[in-house]
N, C-alpha and C positions, 0 to 999 in steps of 0.2 A: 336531229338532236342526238342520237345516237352512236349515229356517226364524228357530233364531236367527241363524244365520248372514247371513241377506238382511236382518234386523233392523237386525242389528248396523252392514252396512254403509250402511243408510240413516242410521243414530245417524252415522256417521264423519259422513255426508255433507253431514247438516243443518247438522251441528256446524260442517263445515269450511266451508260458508255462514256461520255466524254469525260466526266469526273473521277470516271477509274481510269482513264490514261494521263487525265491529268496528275492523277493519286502516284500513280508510278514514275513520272517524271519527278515531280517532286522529292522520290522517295532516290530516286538516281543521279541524285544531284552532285553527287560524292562519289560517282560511280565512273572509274577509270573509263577512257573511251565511248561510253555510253551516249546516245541517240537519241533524242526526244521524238518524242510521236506524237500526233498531230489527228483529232477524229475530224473526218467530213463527211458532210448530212449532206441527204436529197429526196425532194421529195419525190410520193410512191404513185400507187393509182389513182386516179380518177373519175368521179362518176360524171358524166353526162346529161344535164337538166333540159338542154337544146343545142342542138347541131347546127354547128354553123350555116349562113345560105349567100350565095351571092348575089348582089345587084337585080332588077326588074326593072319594068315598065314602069312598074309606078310605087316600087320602094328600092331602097338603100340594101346593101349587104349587112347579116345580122353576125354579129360574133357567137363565138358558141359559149353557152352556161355549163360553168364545171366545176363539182365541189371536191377537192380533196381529199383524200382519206389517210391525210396522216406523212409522218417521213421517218428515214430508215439510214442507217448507218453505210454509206455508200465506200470507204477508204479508211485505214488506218495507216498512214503514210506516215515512214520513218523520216527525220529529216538528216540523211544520211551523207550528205557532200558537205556540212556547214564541220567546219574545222574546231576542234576543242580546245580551249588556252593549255598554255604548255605547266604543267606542274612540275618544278625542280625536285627530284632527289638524292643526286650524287649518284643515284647506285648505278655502278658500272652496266649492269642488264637490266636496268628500265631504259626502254627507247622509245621513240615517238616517229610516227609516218606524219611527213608533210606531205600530203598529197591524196589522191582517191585510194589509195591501193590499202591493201588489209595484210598483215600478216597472215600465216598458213600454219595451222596447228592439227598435231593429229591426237588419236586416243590410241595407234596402235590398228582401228580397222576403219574409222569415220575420217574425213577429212573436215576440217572445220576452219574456217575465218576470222578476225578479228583484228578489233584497231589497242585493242588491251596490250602492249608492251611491256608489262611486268609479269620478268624474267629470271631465272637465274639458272644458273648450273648445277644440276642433280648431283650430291655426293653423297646421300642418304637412301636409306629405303624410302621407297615411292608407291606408290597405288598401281604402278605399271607392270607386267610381267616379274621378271626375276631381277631381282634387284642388283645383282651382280652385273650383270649386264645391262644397267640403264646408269650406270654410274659418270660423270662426266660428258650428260648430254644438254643441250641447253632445251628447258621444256617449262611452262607457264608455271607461276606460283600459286595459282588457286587448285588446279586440279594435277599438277605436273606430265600435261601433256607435251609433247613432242613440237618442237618447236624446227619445220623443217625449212631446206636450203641446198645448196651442190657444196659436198665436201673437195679438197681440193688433192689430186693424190701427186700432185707435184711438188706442192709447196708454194707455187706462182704461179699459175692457174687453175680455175675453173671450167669444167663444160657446162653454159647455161642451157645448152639446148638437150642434156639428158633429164634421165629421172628426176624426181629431188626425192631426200632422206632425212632420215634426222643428223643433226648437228654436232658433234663430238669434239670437245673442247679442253677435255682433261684425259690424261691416260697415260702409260710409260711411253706412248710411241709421238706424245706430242709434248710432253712434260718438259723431254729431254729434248739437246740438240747434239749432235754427235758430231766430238771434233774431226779439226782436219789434218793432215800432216803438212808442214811445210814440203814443197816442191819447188822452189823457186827463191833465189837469192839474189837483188842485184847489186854490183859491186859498183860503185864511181870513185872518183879523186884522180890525182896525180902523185905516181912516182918519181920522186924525185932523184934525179940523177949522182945528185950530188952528197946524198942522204946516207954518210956513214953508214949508221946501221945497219941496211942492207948488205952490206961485206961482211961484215961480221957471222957468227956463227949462229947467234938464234937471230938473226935477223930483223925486220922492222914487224912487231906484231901488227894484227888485223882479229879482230873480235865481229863474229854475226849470231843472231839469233837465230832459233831454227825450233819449231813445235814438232814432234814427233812423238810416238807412242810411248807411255809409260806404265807403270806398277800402276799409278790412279788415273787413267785416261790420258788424255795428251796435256805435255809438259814441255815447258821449253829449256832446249837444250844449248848450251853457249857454244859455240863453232870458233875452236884460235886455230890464225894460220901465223904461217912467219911467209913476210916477202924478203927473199934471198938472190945476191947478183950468182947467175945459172954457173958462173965460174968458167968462164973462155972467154973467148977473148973480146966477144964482142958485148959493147957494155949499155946494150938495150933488150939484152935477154935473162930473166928473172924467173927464179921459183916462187910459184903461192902452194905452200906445203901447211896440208889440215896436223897440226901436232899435237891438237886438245881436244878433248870434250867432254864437258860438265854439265849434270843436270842441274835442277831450280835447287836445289839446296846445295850447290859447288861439291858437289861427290864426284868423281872422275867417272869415267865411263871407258870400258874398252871400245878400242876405234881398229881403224886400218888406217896407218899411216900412208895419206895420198899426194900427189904430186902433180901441180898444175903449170906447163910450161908458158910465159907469157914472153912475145915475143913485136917490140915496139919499132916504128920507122923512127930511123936517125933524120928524116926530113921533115915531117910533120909532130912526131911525139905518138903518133893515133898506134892502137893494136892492128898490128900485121896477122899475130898466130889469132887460130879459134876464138870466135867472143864469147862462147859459152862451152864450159867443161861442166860434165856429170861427177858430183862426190857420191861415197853411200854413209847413211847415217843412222845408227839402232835400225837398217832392214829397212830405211825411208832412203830411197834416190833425189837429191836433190841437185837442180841443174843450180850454176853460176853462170849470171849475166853480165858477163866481164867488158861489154864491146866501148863502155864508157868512160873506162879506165885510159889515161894519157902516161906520157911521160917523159916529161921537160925539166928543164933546172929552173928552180922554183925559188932558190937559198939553202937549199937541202935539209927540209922537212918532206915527207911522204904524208900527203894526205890522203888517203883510202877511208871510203866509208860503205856502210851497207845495208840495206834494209831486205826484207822479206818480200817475197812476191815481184811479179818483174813491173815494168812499164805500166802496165793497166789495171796492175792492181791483187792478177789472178795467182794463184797459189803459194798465196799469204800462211794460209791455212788458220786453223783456229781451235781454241779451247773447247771442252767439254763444256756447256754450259746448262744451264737451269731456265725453266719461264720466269718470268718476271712480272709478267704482266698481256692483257686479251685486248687489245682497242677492237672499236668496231666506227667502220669509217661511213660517212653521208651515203654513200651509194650498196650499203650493207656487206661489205666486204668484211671479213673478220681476223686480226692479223695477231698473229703469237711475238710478242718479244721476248728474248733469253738474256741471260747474262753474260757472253762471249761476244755480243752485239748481232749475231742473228738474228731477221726479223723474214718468220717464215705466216704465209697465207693459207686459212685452216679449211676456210668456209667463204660462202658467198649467201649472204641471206634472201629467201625467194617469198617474192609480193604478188598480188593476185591483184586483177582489178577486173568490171563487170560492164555490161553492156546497160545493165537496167541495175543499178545496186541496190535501189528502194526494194525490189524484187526477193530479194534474199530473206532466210525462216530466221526467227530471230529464236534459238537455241537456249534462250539464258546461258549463264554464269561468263559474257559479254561474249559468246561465240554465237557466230551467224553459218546458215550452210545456206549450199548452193539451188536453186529452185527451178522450174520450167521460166518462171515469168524474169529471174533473172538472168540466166544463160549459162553458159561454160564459164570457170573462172580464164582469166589470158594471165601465165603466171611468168614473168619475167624477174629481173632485177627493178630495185624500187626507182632509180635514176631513169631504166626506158620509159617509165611512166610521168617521167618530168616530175617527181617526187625525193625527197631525202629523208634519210634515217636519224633522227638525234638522240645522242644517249646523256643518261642521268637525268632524263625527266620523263615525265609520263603524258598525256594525252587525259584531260579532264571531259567529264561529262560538258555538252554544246547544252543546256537546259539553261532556260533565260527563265530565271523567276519571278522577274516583271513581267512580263508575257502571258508563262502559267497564272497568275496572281490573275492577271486580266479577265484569260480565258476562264477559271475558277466562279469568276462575278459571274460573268454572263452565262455559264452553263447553268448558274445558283438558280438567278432569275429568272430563266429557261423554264427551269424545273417548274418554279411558284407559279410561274405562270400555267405552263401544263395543269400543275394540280387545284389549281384557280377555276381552269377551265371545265374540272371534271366535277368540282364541287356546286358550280353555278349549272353546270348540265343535268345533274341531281336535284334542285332547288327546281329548274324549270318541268321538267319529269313529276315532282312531288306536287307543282302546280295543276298538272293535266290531273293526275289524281286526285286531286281535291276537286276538278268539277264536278263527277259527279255527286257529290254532295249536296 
């Protein structure tokens, strides 16, 4: 009788475990990322009334008599792999892991976990060291820890297989994009043979643009040439002579008057001399890419035109420009856009995932660290993990409140019955003392 009584109070006690993990599910139901947890019971010792015996001559095997002594909180298991619906926010650094893997967040000396995606980029004093120095880094909004990744010092790659660091997103060395100068000009059309102009004294103009260095950064600069017949006798050899150049607001600029000999086959029309000459411009060398240029009788117009950078594209060059805007792409890559149309790579976001993840210390404020029973983190990119990153929405608490609601009755009942049983154990107890009476 007694004995139920020590029962009974382990039944309260389990019970009154499971109703406080039930209490904190409930209470985590609004809670970013967050885990429900799950109490499981089993039972403890046993006493021994008769030992089992096998078989005889002349009886049967007897089972053994055993009375319990109660049960004990054997697991508080997170249910840590069940995926949390996606909560929309717009906000550019809330993002969401589909997948096992965890973000990696530091304090500075702890390294810590978590599925919490709500983010932003420090441009204020923080809780963290010196605030001058943690200015444009990307780090959690509840505690503004460090939100770490492989920064990228190229611009178009990453080393995943180095260290990882914190994430650096803002700052004058990412802000900006630093232009380029034009180096490259390519010329097409046909000269026309027949194209008065060309005899004359200023010739058939040719206008190109051209970016080079300015008072406020790079600016572009208008390039006039005139095409002139070279003056002998033979009437497929032509000057392109640079006679102009003007900046964005048509102010003149001093130049060095330059001179480009072009010299065509009377059988094909195609360039015989050099297909590319070197100009200089404001202290910028820029080649022309002349090899396209023809020259047939057309009606006698000259068509010449020109564009910036050659064949494939390369030394266009480009404007000073500004960020504009940070995408962060499915496999955690993190890309800077400018306003010149630069589109340079900052960061690479770094995901951990676990051997046993249930295993993991559950930290509060939604961070987890790493345990014996869970293992090493394996920290890669979140796509090696067969997983992707989505931004503008956040990762809701997995708590099923039909479930809890369930589990809630049955632990209730649990309970009334435990204390059912410790109340009629008492009733029976008060009967023995009443015998002697």
């Amino acid at each position: 009788m007694l004995r139920s009584l020590y029962s009974a109070v382990s039944g309260l006690n389990i019970n009154q475990t499971s109703m406080d993990v039930i209490g904190n599910n409930i209470a985590n139901v609004n809670t970013n990322g967050y885990k429900s947890m799950a109490t499981n019971f089993s039972d403890i010792l046993y006493q021994n009334k008769s030992n089992a015996s096998g078989p005889s001559e002349t009886r049967g095997s007897l089972n053994p008599i055993q009375v319990g002594l109660g049960g004990r909180v054997a697991a508080i298991d997170t249910n840590i792999t069940k995926q949390g619906s996606a909560l929309t926010t717009d906000a550019p650094f809330n993002m969401m892991i589909t997948g096992d893997a965890f973000f990696i967040v530091t304090d500075g000396t702890n390294q810590y976990y978590t599925r919490d995606g709500d983010f932003f980029v420090d441009g204020e004093i923080n809780e963290i060291g010196n605030p001058e120095d943690d200015e444009g880094y990307l780090v959690t909004s509840s505690l503004g820890y460090y939100v770490l990744g492989w920064e990228s010092a190229d611009g178009a790659t990453v080393n995943t297989d180095g260290p990882i660091g914190k994430i650096m997103l803002m700052g004058p060395d990412i802000e900006d994009s630093p232009g380029e100068p034009t180096t490259n000009i390519r010329v097409t059309g046909n000269i026309d043979k027949m194209d008065k102009s060309i005899y004359t004294k200023e010739g058939h103009g040719v206008s190109a643009a051209a970016l080079v260095p300015g008072e406020e950064g790079y600016e572009t600069y208008n390039l006039n040439f005139s095409i002139t017949d070279a003056g002998d006798d033979d009437d497929t050899t032509y000057l392109m002579t640079l006679t102009g150049v003007t900046d964005s607001q048509g102010k003149k600029v001093d130049f060095d008057e330059q001179e480009i000999e072009l010299t065509y086959s009377p059988a094909d029309g195609k360039l015989t001399s050099a297909e590319t000459a070197n100009i200089n411009v404001a202290g910028v060398g820029i080649t022309l890419d002349l090899g396209l240029t023809t020259n047939y009788n057309t009606g006698g117009v000259t068509t010449l035109r020109t564009a910036r950078g050659d064949a494939e594209g390369n030394g266009q060059g480009q404007e000073d420009g500004k960020m504009t805007g940070i995408s962060v792409q499915k496999d955690g890559s993190i890309y800077a856009k400018y306003s010149n149309g630069d589109t340079r790579l900052l960061a690479q976001m770094a995901t951990a995932t676990f051997m046993n993840a249930t295993g993991l210390v559950n930290e509060g404020d939604n961070l987890y660290s790493a345990s014996k029973a869970s293992g090493d983190p394996d920290i890669a990119p979140v796509d090696e993990n067969n997983g992707t990153i989505s931004t503008g929405v956040l990762e809701a608490s997995n708590v099923d409140l039909s479930d809890e609601f369930t589990r809630m009755i049955t632990a209730q009942r649990a309970f009334q019955a435990n204390s059912r049983i410790i109340t009629t154990s008492d009733s029976m107890l008060q009967e023995l003392k009443n015998l002697k009476r």
